[in-house]
C-alpha positions in Angstrom: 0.0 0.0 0.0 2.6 2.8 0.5 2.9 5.0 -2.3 6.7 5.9 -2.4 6.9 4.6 -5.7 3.8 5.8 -7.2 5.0 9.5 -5.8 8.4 9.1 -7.2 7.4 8.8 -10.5 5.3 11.2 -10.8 7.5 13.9 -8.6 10.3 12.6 -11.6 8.3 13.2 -14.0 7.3 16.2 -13.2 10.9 17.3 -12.7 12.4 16.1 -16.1 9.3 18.2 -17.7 10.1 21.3 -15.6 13.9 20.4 -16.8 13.0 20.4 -20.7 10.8 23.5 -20.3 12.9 26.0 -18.9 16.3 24.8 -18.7 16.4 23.5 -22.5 13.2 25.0 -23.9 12.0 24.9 -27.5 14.5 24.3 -30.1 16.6 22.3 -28.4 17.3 18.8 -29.1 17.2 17.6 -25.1 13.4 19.0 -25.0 11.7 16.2 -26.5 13.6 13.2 -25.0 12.9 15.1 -21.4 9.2 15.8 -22.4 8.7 12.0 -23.3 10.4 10.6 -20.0 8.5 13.3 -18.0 5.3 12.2 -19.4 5.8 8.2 -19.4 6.7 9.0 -15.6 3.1 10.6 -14.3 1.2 8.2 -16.7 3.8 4.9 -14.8 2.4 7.0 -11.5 -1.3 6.8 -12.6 -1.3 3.3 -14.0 0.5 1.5 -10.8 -2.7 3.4 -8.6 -5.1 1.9 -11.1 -3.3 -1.3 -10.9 -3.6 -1.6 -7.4 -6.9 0.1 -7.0 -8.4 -2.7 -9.2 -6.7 -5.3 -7.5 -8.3 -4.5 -4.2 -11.5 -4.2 -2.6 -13.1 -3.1 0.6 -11.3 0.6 2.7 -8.5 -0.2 0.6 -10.2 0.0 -2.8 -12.1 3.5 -1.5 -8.9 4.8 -0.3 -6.8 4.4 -3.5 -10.4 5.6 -5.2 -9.2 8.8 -4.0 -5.6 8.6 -5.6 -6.9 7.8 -9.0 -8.6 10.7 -9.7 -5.4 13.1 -8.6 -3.7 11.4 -10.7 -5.4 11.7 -13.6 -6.5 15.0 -13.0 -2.4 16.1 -13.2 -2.3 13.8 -16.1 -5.1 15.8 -17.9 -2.9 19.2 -16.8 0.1 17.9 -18.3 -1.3 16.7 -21.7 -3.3 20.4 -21.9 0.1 22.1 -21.0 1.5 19.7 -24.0 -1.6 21.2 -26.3 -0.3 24.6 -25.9 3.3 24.8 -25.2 5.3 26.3 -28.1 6.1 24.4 -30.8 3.5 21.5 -30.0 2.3 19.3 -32.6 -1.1 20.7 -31.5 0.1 24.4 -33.3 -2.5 26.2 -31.3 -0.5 28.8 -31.5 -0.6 32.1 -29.5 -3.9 33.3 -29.1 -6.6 33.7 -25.9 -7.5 30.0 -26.4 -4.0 28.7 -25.9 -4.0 31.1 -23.2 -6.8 29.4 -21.3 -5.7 26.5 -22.5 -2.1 26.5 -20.4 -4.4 28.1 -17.4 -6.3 25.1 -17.7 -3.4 23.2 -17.3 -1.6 25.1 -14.6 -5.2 24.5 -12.6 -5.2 21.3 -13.1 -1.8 20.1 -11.6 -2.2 22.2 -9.3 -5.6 20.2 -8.5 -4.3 17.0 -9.3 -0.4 17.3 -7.6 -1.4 19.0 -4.0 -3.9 16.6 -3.5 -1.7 13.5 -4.4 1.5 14.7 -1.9 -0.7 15.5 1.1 -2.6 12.1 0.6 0.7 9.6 0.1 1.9 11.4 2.5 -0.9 10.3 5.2 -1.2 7.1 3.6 2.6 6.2 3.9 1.9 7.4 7.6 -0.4 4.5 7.9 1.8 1.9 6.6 1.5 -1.3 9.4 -1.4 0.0 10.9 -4.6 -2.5 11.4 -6.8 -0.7 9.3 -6.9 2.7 6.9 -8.3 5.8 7.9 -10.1 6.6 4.7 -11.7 9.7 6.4 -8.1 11.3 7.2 -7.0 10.4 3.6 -10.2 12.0 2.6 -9.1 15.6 4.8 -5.7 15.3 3.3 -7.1 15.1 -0.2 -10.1 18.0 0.6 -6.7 20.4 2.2 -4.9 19.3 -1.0 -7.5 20.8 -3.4 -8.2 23.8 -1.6 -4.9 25.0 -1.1 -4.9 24.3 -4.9 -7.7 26.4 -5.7 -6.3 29.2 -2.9 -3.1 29.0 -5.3 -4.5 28.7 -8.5 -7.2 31.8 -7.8 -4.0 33.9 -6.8 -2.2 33.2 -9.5 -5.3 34.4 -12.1 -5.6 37.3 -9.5 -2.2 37.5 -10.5 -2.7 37.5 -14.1 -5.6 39.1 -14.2 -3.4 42.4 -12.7 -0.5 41.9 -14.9 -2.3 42.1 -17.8 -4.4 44.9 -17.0 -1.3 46.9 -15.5 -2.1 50.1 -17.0 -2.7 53.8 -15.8 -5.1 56.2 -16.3 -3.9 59.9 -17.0 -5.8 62.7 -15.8 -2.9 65.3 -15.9 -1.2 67.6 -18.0 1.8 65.3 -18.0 2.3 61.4 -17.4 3.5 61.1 -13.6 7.5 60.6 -14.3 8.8 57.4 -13.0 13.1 57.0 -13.4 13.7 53.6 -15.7 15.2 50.8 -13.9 18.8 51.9 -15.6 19.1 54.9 -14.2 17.9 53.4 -11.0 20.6 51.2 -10.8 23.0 53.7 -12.0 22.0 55.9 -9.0 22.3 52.5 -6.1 25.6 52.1 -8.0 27.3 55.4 -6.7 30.5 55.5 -5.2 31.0 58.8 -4.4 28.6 61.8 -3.5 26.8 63.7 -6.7 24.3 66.4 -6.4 21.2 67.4 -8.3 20.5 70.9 -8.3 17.0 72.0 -9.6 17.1 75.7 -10.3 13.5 76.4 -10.3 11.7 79.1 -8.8 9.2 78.9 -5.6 5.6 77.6 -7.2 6.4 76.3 -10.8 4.4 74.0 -12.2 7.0 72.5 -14.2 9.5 71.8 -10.7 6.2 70.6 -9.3 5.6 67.8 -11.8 9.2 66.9 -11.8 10.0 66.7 -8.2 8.8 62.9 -7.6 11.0 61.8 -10.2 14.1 63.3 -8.3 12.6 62.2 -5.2 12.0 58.5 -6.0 16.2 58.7 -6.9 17.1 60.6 -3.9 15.7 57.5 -2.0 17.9 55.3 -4.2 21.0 55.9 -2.6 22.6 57.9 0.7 25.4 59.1 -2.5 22.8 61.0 -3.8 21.7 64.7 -2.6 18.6 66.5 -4.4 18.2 69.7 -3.6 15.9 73.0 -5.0 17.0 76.3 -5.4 15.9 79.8 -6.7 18.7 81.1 -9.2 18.0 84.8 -8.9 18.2 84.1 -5.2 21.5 82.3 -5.3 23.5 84.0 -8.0 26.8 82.9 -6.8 26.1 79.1 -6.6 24.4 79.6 -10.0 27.8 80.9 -11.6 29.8 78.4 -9.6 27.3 75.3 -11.7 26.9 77.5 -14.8 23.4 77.7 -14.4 21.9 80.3 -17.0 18.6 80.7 -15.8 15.8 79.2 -14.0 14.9 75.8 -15.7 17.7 74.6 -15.2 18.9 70.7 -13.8 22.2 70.7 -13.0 24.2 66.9 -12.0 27.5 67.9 -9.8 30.3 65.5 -8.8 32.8 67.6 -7.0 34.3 70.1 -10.1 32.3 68.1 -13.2 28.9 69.6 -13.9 26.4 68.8 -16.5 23.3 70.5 -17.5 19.6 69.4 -18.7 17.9 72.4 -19.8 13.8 72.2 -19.2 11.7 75.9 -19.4 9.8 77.4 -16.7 6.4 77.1 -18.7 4.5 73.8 -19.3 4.1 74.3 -22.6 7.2 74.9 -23.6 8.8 72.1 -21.2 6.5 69.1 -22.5 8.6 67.7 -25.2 11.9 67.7 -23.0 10.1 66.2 -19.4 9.2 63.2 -22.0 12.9 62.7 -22.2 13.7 63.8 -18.7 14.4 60.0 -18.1 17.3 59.6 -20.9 19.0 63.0 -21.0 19.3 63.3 -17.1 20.7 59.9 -17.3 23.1 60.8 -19.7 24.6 63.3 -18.1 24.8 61.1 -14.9 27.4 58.8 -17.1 29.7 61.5 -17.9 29.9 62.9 -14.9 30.5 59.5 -12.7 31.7 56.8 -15.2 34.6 57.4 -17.3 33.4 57.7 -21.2 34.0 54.8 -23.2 34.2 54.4 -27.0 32.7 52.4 -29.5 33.9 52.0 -33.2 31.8 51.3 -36.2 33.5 49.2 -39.1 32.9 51.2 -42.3 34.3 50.5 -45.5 32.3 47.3 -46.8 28.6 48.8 -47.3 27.9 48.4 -43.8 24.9 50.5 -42.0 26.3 54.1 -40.7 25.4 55.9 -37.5 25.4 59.2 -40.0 23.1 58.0 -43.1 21.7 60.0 -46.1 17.9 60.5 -47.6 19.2 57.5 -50.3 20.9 55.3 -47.9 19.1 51.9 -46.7 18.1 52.9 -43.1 20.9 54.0 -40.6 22.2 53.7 -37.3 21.5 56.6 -35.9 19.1 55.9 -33.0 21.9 53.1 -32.1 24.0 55.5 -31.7 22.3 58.3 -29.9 21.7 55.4 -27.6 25.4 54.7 -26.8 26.2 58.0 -26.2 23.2 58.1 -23.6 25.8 55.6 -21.9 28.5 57.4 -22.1 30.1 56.1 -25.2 32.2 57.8 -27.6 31.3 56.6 -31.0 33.6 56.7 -33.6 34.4 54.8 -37.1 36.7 52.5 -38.3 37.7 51.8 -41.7 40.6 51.3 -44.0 42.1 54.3 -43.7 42.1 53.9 -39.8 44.4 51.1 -40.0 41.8 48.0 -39.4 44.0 45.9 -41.6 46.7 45.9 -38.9 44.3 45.9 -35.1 41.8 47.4 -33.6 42.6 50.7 -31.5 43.3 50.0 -28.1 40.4 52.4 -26.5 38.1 50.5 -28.5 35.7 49.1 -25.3 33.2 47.9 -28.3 33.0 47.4 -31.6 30.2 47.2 -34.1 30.2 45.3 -37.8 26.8 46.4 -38.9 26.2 44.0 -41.6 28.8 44.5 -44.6 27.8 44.0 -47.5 30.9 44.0 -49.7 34.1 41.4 -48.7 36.2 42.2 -46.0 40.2 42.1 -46.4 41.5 38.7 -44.9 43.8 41.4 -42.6 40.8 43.2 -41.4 39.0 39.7 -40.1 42.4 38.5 -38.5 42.3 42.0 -36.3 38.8 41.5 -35.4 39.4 38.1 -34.6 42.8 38.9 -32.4 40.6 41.3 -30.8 38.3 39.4 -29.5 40.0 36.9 -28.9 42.1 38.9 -26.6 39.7 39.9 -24.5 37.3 42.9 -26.9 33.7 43.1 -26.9 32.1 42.4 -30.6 28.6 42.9 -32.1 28.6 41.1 -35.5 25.3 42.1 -37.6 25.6 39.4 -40.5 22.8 41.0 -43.5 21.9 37.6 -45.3 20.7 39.7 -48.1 23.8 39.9 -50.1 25.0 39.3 -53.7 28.3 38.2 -52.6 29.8 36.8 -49.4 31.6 38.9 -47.1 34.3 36.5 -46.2 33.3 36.3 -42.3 33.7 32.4 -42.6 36.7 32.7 -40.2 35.2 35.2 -37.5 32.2 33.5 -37.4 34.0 30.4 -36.9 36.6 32.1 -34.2 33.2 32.8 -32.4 31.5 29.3 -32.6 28.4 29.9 -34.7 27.7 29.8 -38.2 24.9 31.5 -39.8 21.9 30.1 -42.2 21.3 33.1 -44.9 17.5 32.0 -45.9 15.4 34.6 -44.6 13.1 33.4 -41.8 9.3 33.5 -43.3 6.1 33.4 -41.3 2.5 33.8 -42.5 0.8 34.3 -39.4 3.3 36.0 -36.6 4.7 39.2 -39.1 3.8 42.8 -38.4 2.2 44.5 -41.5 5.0 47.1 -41.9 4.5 47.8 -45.7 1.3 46.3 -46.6 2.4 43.8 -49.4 3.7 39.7 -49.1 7.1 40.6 -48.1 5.7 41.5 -44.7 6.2 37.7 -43.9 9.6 38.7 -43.4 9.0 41.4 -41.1 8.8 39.3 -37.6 8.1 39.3 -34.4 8.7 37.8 -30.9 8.2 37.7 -27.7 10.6 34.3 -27.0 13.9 35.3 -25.2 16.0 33.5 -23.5 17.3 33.4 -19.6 20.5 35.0 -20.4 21.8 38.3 -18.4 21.5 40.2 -22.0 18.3 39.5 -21.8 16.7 39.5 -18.4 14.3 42.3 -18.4 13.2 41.3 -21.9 12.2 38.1 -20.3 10.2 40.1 -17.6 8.0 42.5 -19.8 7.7 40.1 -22.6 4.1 40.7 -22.5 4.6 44.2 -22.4 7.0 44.9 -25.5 8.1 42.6 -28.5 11.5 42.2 -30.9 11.4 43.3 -34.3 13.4 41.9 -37.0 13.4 42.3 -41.0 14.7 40.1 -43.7 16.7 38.1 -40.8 18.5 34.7 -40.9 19.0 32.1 -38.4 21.9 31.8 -36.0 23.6 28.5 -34.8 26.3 26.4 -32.6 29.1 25.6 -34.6 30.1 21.5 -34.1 33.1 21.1 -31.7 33.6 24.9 -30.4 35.0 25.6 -27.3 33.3 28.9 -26.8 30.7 29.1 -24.7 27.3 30.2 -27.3 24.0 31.2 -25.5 20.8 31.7 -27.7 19.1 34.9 -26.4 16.3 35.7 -28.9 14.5 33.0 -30.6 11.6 33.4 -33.2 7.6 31.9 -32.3 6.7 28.4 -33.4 5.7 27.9 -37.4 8.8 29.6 -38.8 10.5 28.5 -41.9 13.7 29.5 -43.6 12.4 30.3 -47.3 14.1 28.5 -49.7 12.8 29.6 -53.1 11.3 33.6 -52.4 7.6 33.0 -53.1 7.2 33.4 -49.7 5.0 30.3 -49.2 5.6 27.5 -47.1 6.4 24.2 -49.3 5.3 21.4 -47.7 8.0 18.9 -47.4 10.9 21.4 -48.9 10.7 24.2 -45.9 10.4 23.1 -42.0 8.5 25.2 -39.8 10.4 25.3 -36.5 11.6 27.6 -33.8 14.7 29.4 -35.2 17.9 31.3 -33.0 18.3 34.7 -34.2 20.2 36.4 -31.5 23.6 34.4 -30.1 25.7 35.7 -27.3 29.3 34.7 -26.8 32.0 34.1 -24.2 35.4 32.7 -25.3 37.7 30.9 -23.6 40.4 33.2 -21.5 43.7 33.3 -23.5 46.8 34.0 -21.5 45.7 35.6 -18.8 43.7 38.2 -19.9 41.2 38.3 -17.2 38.2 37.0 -19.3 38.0 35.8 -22.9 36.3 38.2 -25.2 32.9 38.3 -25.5 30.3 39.3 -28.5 26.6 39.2 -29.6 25.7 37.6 -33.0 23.0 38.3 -35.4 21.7 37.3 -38.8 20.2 40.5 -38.9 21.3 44.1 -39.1 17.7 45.9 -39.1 17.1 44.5 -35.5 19.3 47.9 -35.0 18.4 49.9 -37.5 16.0 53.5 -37.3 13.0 52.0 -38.6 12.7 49.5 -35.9 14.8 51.1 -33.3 12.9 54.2 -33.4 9.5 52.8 -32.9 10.4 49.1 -30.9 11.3 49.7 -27.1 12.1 45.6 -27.3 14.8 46.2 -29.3 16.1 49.7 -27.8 15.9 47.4 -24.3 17.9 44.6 -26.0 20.8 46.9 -27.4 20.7 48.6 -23.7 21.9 45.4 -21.7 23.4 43.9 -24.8 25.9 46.1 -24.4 25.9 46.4 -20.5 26.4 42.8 -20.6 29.4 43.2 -23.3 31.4 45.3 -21.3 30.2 43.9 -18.1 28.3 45.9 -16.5 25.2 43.4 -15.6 24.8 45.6 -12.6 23.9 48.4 -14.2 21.4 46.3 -16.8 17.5 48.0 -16.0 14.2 48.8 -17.7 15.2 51.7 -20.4 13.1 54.9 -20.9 10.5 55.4 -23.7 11.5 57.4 -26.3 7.9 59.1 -26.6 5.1 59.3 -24.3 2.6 57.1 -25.1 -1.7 57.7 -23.9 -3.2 55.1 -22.8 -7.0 54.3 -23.5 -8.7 52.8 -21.6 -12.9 51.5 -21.8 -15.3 51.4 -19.4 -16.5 47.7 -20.0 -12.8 47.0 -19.4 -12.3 48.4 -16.4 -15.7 47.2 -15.0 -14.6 44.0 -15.9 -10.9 43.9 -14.3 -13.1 45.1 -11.1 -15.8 43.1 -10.8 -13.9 39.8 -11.4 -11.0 40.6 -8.9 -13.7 42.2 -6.2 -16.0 39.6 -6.1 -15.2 36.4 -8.3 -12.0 35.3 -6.5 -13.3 35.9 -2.6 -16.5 34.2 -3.4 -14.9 30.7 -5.6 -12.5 30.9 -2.4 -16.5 31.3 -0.2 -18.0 28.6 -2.0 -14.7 26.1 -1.5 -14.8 27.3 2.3 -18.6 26.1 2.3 -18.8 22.7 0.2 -15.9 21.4 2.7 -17.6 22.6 5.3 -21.3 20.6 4.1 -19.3 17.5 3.9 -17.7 17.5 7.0 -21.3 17.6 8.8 -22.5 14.9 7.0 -19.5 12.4 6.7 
C-alpha cells in the first residue's frame, strides 16, 4: 500500500518536464527526450494506482479511489500544457485560447499534484497499521485541493493584474517614473553627486518633476537633491553654470552637466518626456569614465550618419550609446583595421557588410576578440556576394543560415504587401543576463526583426554560445522567395536569431572576449529602433552585458510618451472579477468542505 513509488514517479516526471521546459526549452534537441520521460513518468504513477486500486476491494479499494482521480487530473494538466506549449504538434499557436488552454493546465496540476503529496503522505503514515483511515486520507485530499484552488485563484488574481497593468492619466503630464537603468545607476554610486533644480518657488513645471528626483534621492545615501531659486542664489548659480531658472544641474565635485527644461509647461513638454534619458546621460559623464565604441565602415555596412538615399541608418543606435557614455567613432581602411583594432576601442560594431572584408581586417577583429574585446557582428543575409566572415564567425562558434526566416501568421504589416512575412516578431527570449528584463515585460513589449536569418552552434567549439532571442513556433527558412511555405521542402520550427558569446580566457587576460551575433542588421536599425522599445531594451543590456556591467542592466526609458485608453467595460470588468469572483470561488470552497464534513 505505501505510495513511495507511485510518488516518485510522478514527482520525476514532473521534474524532467520542468527540466525540458525552462532549462532546454523549445529548439533544443534535449526538450523532446525530457518531455517523453516526464510524461511516461506521471502516466507509470497513474497506472501503478489503477493497478492496485483494481486489485483490491473493501477501505482499501475506497482509499486508493481517491488517488486515482489526482492522478489523472495532473495527467489531464500535463497533456493540456503539452496542447499549448510552443512548438507543440497541437500548433494552437498564441492566441486567448491557448491562453486558457495553459491556465487550464496550470489548474489542473495544481488540483491534481497538491492533493496526491498530502494524501501519500498520510497514507505512507499508515503503513503497518490495522486498518486505513479513509476519512483522514479524505481531509488530506479535501486540504490538497483547496490550497490548490487558494493558489491557483492567486495566480489568475495575478494575471488578471498583470495584464491589466495600466494607468489612467488625468494630468497635463504622465507622472514621471526614473527607468530601472538609471535606478541602478544611482544605487551604484560610489561617491557623493548632487542634483540641483534651479526652479523658482511655485512652478508648475518643478512641481511635476519633483517625484521623479525624489523616487532617486531615496535610491542611494550618494545621492543629494536639492531646490534652489537662481536669482536668489546667483553665486552658486555661476559656480554650476546655471543660466537661468529651468535649469537641472548633475554635480560630482568640479564636473557639472546640464539638462535644460523651461519654466512654462508648454514649452517644457517635449523635453520632461525625455527627462528619463538625457538626465541619465549626463549622470554617465559625470560619474563613469566615457568609453568608445567603433563602427566598421568600409564594406557597405549601415552608418550611425546616413543619407535620404541610404538603406536605413544607425542613428538611433548610436544616440543610444552616447546616452551611456560612449564615444562613438568609425573605423575603416584608412584607420588602419587591416593591422588591429585601437586600443580604447571598449566595443565594436560590424553592422552588416555588404561588400568582402580584407583577410587582414577579419584576422584583427578576430585577435581582438580573442584577446579579450567586446564584438557585435550584424551578419545582413541579403547579399549578392559573401563577405568572407567564414573565419570570424567560426573564431566565435556559430555559423549563420542566410535563408530569410518567413512566417504567415506572426509578421507585423509594416508595408502592406507579401514581403511582410519577413517582417517578424517575438516575444521568445532566453534566460540570459542580456536579456533578463526582456524576459520580464515580454508581454509588455516585443523584438522586431526584418529580412533576418538564423543563427547557430558551430560542431566542436569551445566557446561558450547562449541563444538569447528566438523566433515563435511555425517559422520557416524560405528557400525559393515565393514566400509560401512548401510542404516537405521548408520546415517550420523555432529558429535562434540572437547568439551571445564568451570565449575561452587566452593568456591571462582576465576573461575571454565576448560578442553578440545576429543574422540580422535591421534589428538595430531606425526603422525598428525608433519605434520598438524591445529592441532599444535589447541593445541597452546587450551592451551592458558586453562590457560587463550586468549591474547596471534595468528597464530603459521610452522614447515618446505614449496615452493610454482605456474603456469602461474593461475596467468594469478587471473590477468586478477581482472584487467579487476570487473571494467568493475561495466562499464557495470554504462552504462545500464545510457541508461535507457535517454529513460524513
Amino acid at each position: 500500500m505505501r505510495g513511495s513509488m507511485a510518488l516518485a514517479w510522478y514527482l520525476g516526471g514532473l521534474l524532467l518536464l520542468f527540466i525540458g521546459e525552462r532549462v532546454f526549452g523549445p529548439g533544443s534537441s534535449a526538450r523532446t527526450p525530457l518531455a517523453v520521460l516526464g510524461v511516461l513518468g506521471v502516466i507509470a504513477a497513474l497506472g501503478s494506482r489503477l493497478q492496485k486500486w483494481s486489485a483490491s476491494s473493501g477501505e482499501t479499494r475506497a482509499v486508493l479511489g481517491r488517488l486515482v482521480p489526482a492522478y489523472a487530473a495532473a495527467l489531464a494538466g500535463v497533456a493540456a500544457y503539452g496542447a499549448a506549449a510552443e512548438g507543440s504538434p497541437a500548433a494552437l499557436g498564441e492566441g486567448d485560447f491557448a491562453v486558457l488552454v495553459k491556465l487550464a493546465s496550470a489548474m489542473l496540476l495544481l488540483a491534481g499534484t497538491l492533493p496526491i503529496v498530502l494524501m501519500e503522505s498520510s497514507l505512507a503514515s499508515m503503513y503497518g497499521a490495522v486498518r486505513l483511515e479513509s476519512r483522514r486520507l479524505a481531509d488530506a485530499g479535501r486540504a490538497g485541493l483547496a490550497l490548490a484552488l487558494v493558489i491557483g485563484g492567486l495566480g489568475l488574481l495575478n494575471y488578471w493584474a498583470a495584464e491589466a497593468d495600466t494607468k489612467i492619466d488625468l494630468r497635463t503630464f504622465r507622472t514621471l517614473v526614473p527607468s530601472d537603468s538609471t535606478v541602478e545607476m544611482i544605487r551604484n554610486l560610489q561617491e557623493p553627486v548632487t542634483v540641483t533644480l534651479f526652479f523658482p518657488p511655485g512652478n508648475d513645471v518643478h512641481r511635476t518633476i519633483a517625484p521623479y528626483f525624489d523616487d532617486l534621492d531615496k535610491a542611494s545615501e550618494q545621492l543629494t537633491v536639492r531646490t534652489v531659486d537662481r536669482d536668489m542664489n546667483p553665486t552658486l548659480a555661476k559656480e554650476l553654470r546655471a543660466r537661468k531658472n529651468g535649469t537641472i544641474v548633475v554635480s560630482k565635485g568640479d564636473s557639472h552637466e546640464s539638462v535644460p527644461l523651461a519654466l512654462k509647461p508648454d514649452k517644457a513638454r517635449s523635453k520632461i518626456k525625455k527627462l528619463d534619458g538625457d538626465f541619465g546621460k549626463k549622470l554617465a559623464k559625470v560619474t563613469r569614465d566615457q568609453k568608445t565604441a567603433y563602427f566598421v565602415l568600409g564594406h557597405g555596412e549601415r552608418t550611425t550618419s546616413p543619407r535620404a538615399d541610404d538603406s536605413p541608418g544607425l542613428k538611433v543606435t548610436k544616440e543610444l550609446l552616447e546616452r551611456m557614455n560612449f564615444k562613438v567613432k568609425k573605423l575603416g581602411p584608412k584607420d588602419d583595421l587591416g593591422n588591429q583594432v585601437p586600443e580604447d576601442a571598449t566595443l565594436v560594431f560590424l553592422p552588416g557588410p555588404r561588400l568582402p572584408l580584407l583577410e587582414p581586417e577579419v584576422a584583427s577583429l578576430i585577435e581582438y576578440v580573442q584577446g579579450g574585446g567586446a564584438l557585435v557582428v550584424m551578419v545582413d543575409p541579403d547579399v549578392e556576394e559573401p563577405v568572407q566572415l567564414d573565419p570570424l564567425l567560426a573564431a566565435l562558434g556559430v555559423t549563420i543560415g542566410t535563408d530569410v526566416l518567413t512566417h504567415d501568421r506572426k509578421f507585423f504589416p509594416f508595408r502592406g504587401a507579401l514581403s511582410d512575412r519577413q517582417f517578424l516578431l517575438t516575444t521568445r527570449f532566453g534566460t540570459h543576463d542580456s536579456t533578463t528584463v526582456l524576459s520580464r515585460i515580454s508581454n509588455q513589449v516585443a523584438f522586431f526583426l526584418d529580412g533576418s536569418g538564423s543563427v547557430d552552434k558551430l560542431e566542436g567549439t569551445d566557446a561558450d554560445v547562449q541563444f538569447t532571442v528566438r523566433s515563435v513556433a511555425g517559422t520557416w527558412a524560405e528557400s525559393d522567395g515565393d514566400l509560401e511555405w512548401d510542404k516537405g521542402v521548408e520546415k517550420k520550427d523555432v529558429y535562434q536569431l540572437v547568439a551571445a558569446v564568451e570565449l575561452p580566457e587566452r593568456d591571462g587576460a582576465g576573461r575571454g572576449g565576448r560578442a553578440i551575433v545576429t543574422a540580422d542588421v535591421d534589428i538595430a536599425a531606425d526603422t525598428i529602433m525608433a519605434r520598438s522599445k524591445g529592441n532599444r531594451q535589447w541593445l541597452h543590456d546587450a551592451v551592458r552585458w558586453l562590457e560587463d556591467d550586468i549591474q547596471l542592466i534595468g528597464e530603459v526609458a521610452d522614447i515618446e510618451d505614449v496615452p493610454v485608453v482605456h474603456s469602461a467595460e474593461g475596467e468594469s470588468l478587471w473590477f468586478w472579477s477581482s472584487t467579487f469572483g476570487v473571494p467568493m470561488l475561495f466562499f464557495g470552497v470554504g462552504v462545500g468542505v464545510q457541508r461535507r464534513r457535517r454529513t460524513a
